[in-house]
Each structure stands twice: as C-alpha cells, then as structure tokens.
C-alpha positions as CSV (number, residue, x, y, z in Angstrom):
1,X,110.0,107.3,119.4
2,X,108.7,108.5,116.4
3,X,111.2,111.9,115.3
4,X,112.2,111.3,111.5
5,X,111.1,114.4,109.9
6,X,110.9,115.8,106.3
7,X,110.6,119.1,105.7
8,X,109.5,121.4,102.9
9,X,109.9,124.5,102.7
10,X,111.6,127.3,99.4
11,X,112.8,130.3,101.8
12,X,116.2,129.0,102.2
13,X,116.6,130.7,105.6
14,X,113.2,129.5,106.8
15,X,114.2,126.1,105.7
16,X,117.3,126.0,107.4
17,X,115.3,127.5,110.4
18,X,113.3,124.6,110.7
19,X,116.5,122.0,110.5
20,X,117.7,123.5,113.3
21,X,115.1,124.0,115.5
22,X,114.1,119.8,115.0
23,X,117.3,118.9,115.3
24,X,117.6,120.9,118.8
25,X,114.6,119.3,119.6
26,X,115.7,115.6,119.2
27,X,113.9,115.1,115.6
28,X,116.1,113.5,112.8
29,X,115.6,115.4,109.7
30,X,115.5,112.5,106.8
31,X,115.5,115.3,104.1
32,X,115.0,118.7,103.2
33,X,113.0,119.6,99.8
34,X,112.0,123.0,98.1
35,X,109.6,122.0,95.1
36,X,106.2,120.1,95.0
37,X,107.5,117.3,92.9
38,X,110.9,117.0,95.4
39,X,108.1,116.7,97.9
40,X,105.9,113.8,96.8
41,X,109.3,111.7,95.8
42,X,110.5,112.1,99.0
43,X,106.9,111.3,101.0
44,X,106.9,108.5,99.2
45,X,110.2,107.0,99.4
46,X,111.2,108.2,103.0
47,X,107.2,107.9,104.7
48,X,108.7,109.7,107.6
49,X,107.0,110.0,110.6
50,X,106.1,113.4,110.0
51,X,106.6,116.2,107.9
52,X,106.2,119.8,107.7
53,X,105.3,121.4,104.5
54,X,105.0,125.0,103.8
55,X,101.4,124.8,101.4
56,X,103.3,127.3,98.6
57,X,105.9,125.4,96.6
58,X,107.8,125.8,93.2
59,X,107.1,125.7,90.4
60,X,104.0,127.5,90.4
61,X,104.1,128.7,94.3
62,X,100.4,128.4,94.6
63,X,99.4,125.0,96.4
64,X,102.2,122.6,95.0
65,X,102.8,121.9,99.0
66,X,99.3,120.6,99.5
67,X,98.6,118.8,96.6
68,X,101.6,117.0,97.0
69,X,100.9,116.1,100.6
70,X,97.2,114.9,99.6
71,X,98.9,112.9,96.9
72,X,101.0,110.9,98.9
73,X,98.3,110.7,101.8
74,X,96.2,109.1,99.0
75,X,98.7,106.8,98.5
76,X,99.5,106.4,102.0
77,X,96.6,106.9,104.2
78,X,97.2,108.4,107.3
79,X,100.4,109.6,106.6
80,X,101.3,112.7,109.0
81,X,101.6,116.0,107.9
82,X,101.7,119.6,109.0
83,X,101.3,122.1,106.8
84,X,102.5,125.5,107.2
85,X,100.5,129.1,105.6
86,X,101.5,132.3,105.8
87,X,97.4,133.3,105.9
88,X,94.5,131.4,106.5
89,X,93.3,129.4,103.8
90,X,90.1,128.2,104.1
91,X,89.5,125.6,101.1
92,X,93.4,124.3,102.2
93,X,92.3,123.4,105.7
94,X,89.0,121.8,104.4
95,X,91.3,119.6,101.7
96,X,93.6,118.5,104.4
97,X,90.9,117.9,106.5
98,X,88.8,116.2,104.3
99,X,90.1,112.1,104.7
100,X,89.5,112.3,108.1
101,X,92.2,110.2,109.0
102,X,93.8,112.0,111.3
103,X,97.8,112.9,111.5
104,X,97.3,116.7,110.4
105,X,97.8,119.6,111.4
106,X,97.7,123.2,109.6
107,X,99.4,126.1,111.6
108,X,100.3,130.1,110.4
109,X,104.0,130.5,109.7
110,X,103.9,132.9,113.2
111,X,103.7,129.9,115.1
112,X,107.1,128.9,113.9
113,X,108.9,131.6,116.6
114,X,106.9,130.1,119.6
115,X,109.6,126.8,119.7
116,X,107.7,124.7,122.2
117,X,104.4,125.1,120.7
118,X,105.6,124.9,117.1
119,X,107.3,121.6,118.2
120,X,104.7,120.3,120.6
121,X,101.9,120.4,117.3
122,X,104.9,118.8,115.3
123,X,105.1,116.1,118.1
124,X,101.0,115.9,118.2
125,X,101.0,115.2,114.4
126,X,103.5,112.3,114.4
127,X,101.8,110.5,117.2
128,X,98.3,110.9,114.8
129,X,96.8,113.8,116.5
130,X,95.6,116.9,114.7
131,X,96.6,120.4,115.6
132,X,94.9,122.8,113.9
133,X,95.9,126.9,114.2
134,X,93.5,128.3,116.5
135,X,93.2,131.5,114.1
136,X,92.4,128.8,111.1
137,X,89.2,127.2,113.6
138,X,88.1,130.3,114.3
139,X,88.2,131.5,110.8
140,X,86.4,127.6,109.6
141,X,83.4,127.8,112.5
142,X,82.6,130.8,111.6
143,X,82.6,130.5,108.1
144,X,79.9,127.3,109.2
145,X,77.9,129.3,111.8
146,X,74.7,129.4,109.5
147,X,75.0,125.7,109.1
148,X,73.9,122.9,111.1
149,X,74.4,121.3,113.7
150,X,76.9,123.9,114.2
151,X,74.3,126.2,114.7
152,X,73.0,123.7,117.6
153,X,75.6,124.5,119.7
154,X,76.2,127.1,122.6
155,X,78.8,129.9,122.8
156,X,80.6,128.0,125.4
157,X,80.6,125.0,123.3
158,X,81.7,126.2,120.2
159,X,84.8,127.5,122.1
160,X,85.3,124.1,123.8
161,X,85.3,122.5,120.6
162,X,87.4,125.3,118.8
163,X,90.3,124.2,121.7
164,X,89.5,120.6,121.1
165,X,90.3,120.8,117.5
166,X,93.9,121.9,118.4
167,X,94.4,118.1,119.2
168,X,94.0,118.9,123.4
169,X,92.7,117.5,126.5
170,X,89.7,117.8,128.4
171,X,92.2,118.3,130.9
172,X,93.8,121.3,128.3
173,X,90.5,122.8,127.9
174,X,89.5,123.4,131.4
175,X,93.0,125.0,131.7
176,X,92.8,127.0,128.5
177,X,89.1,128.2,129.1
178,X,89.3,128.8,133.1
179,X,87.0,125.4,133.9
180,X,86.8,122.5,136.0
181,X,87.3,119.1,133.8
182,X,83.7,118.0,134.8
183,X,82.5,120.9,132.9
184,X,84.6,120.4,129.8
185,X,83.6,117.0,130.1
186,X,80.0,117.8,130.1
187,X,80.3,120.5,127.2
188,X,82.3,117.5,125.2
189,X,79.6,114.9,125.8
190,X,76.7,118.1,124.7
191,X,79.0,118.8,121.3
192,X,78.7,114.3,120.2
193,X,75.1,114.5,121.3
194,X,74.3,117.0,119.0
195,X,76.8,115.8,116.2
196,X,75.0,112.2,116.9
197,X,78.0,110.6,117.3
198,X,77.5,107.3,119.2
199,X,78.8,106.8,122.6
200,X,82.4,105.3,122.0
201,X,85.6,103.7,123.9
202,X,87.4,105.4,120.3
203,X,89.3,108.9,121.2
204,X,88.4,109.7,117.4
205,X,85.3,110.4,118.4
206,X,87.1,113.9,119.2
207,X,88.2,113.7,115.6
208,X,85.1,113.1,114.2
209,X,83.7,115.9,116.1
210,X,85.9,118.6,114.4
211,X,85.9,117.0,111.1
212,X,82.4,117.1,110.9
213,X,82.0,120.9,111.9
214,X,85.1,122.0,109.2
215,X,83.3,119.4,106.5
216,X,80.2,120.8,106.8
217,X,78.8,123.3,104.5
C-alpha cells in the first residue's frame, strides 16, 4: 500500500493540520518540512510515496515549494507530488504539468476542509494519477480556448475533459455530468481523435489528453 507521506507546509497550524488528518487516514507521515531547501533534502533522501507541498516556502515565500518539487522530480522522474495554492496559479500548474509524467496533482488550499476529497486526490497521486483542482482546469482551458485543437472541441467535451483531468472515470464522468458511460465514452474517444492521439491499450492516453490541452499555448 503505498501511504508514506511528506509534507510541506510554513503555517505551523496548517502543517500540523495535515499530520493529523494522514495519519487518521492510515498514511505514515515520513517527515514534516517548512523551507524549500528542507524540502528537496528530504524528497530526495526519503522519495516517499507522496507528498504534499504547499507552492509558497521560506525563504523567499514565492515558489520555493515548486521549484523544489520540479528539482527532485528532475532527479527522480515521476516522483508524486501534490501541491497545494492558496489561488490559482496558472504558469505553476503548467510547470508541474509540464514532464508529463504523471503523479501530480495541484489543488486550492479550500480543498484541504473537504477530508475525503482532499485525501482521495492525495491517494490518486501516490498511485500515479493526477488530480488537478477543478477551479485550476477551468481557469487553464480557458486561458487556451483561442488555441487549437482546443478550439476543436464541443462544449460538452470540454467539460468531459475538464472532469477527466481530475484523474476520474468514465464511469466518474457520467456520474459527475448526469450521463450514461456510453456517452462519456464516446465524448472521450471525440477529445483523442481530435488531439490525434493513436488508439491505445495505455490509460495515459487520458494523460496525454489533458497534458496536451494545459501545454498548449
């Protein structure tokens, strides 16, 4: 089961917040950091199996959290993280996004008081998935709708693949957008026509998808 987590994060309160909550939720916390350069040491050395990084760290409290996560995904590829943001910040989410590896995920601190959905996109990010805010996909497709192939796609579409970037199922999506998986699985099949992405037995075909929507400019 993978449940060692690190977490970083200055607001002592928040921080403790976090330990807590993980703990509660079956998740070994291998270490606790408050600066960007505590944060890189300890990816490095503890590669734990996911971690949750607020993107503002000491010293400078600007974007010492995400530079030190793409740092040690540099030097570890793949290695999961989910950063948290107290707005939406779009050239952060592009950054994180931008390997393509997968094991990411970039949610508003707000999310943190919802525990099983908080918990569920830490859970999504350890096991490789991605779960992305959906306040931060809106805020990135529509920053791309003048771009193609975005600008291929249908309303209904877009809003499938906006759901689909949260890491879900078609089985998710019919739920979330009222329905029936043969649609959904219809829309999904429109959205990797129209991204030309080759007919695959790979699930990161849904990756792909989304990455190449948030990449494009």
């Amino acid at each position: 089961m993978l449940n060692r987590v690190l977490i970083a994060e200055d607001l002592y309160l928040l921080r403790d917040g976090l330990v807590r909550l993980l703990q509660a939720h079956d998740f070994t916390v291998v270490g606790a950091v408050e600066t960007g350069p505590e944060l890189l040491k300890a990816l490095i050395e503890l590669r734990p199996d996911v971690s949750v990084v607020d993107v503002r760290l000491p010293p400078t409290l600007t974007d010492e959290g995400l530079k030190a996560s793409l740092e040690a995904r540099r030097k570890i590829p793949g290695l999961p993280i989910l950063v948290l943001s107290q707005h939406v910040e779009q050239l952060y989410a592009r950054e994180l996004l931008a390997d393509g590896t997968g094991g990411i995920g970039y949610l508003l601190k707000d999310r943190v008081f919802n525990a099983d959905q908080f918990v569920d996109a830490v859970r999504r990010v350890a096991a490789g998935g991605t779960a992305m805010d959906p306040e931060v996909i809106s805020k990135l497709l529509a920053s791309n709708a003048r771009n193609e192939p975005l600008a291929a796609l249908t309303p209904r579409e877009r809003e499938v693949l906006e759901v689909m970037a949260e890491g879900r199922s078609n089985a998710a999506i019919a739920q979330r957008l009222y329905l029936s998986e043969s649609a959904v699985a219809k829309h999904t099949a429109n959205i990797f026509a129209k991204l030309d992405l080759a007919p695959s037995d790979d699930d990161n075909r849904r990756v792909l998808a989304v990455l190449t929507y948030l990449n494009s400019r």
